[in-house]
C-alpha positions in Angstrom: 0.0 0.0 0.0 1.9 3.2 -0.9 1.1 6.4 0.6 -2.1 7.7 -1.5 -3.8 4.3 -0.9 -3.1 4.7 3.0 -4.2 8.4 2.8 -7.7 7.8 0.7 -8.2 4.1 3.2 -11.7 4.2 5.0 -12.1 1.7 7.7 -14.5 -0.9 7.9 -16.9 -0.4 10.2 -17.5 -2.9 12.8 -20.2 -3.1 15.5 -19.7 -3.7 19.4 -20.0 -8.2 18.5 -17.6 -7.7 15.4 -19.7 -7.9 13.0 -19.5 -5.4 10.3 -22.1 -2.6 9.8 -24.0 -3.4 6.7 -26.3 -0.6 6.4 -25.5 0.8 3.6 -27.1 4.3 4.2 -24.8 3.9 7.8 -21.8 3.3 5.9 -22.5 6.4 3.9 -22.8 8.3 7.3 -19.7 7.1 8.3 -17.7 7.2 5.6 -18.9 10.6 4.9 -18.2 11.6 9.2 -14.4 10.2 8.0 -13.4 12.2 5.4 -14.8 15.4 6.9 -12.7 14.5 9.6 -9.7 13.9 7.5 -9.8 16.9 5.4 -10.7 19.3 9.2 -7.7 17.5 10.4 -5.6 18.0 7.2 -6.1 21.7 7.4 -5.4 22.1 11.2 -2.3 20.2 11.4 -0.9 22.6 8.0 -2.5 25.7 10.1 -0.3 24.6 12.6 2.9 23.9 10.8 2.3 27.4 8.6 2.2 28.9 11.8 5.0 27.5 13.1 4.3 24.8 15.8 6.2 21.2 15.8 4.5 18.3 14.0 4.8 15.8 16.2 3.4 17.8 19.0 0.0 19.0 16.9 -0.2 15.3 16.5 0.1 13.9 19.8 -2.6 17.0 21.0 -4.5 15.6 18.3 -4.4 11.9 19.3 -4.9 13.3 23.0 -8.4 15.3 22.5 -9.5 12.2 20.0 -8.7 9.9 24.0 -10.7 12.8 25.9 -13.9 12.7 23.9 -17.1 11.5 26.2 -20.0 10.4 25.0 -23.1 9.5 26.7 -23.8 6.5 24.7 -22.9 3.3 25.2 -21.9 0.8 23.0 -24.0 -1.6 24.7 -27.0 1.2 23.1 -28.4 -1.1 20.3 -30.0 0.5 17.2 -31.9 -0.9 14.9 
């Protein structure tokens, strides 16, 4: 897998059992949720650089605030 095909790679979307979602209208949520996340990401991380902070440090505040986020649903939540 070179670099493009690493950059453009959605995940497959699993639920809680390990099954994977097959909805394909939630898949379409998702993947759409993904690459708007990707591109927001994308242009925060060159914000930062342009403005002169280290790389590896946007990245690690990054991967921090992505370990912070609470939600108040549980996995255990089932939908139909």
């Amino acid at each position: 897998m070179d670099n493009n095909d690493k950059e453009n790679s959605i995940p497959r979307w699993l639920k809680p059992d390990g099954s994977p979602v097959s909805c394909t209208e939630k898949v379409m949520v998702l993947n759409e949720n993904y690459e708007e996340l990707r591109a927001m990401l994308k242009d925060a991380l060159e914000d930062a650089l342009v403005l002169g902070c280290s790389e590896s440090q946007v990245r690690a505040s990054f991967h921090d605030l992505i370990d912070q986020i609470q939600t108040d649903i549980k996995e255990s939540q089932q939908n139909p």
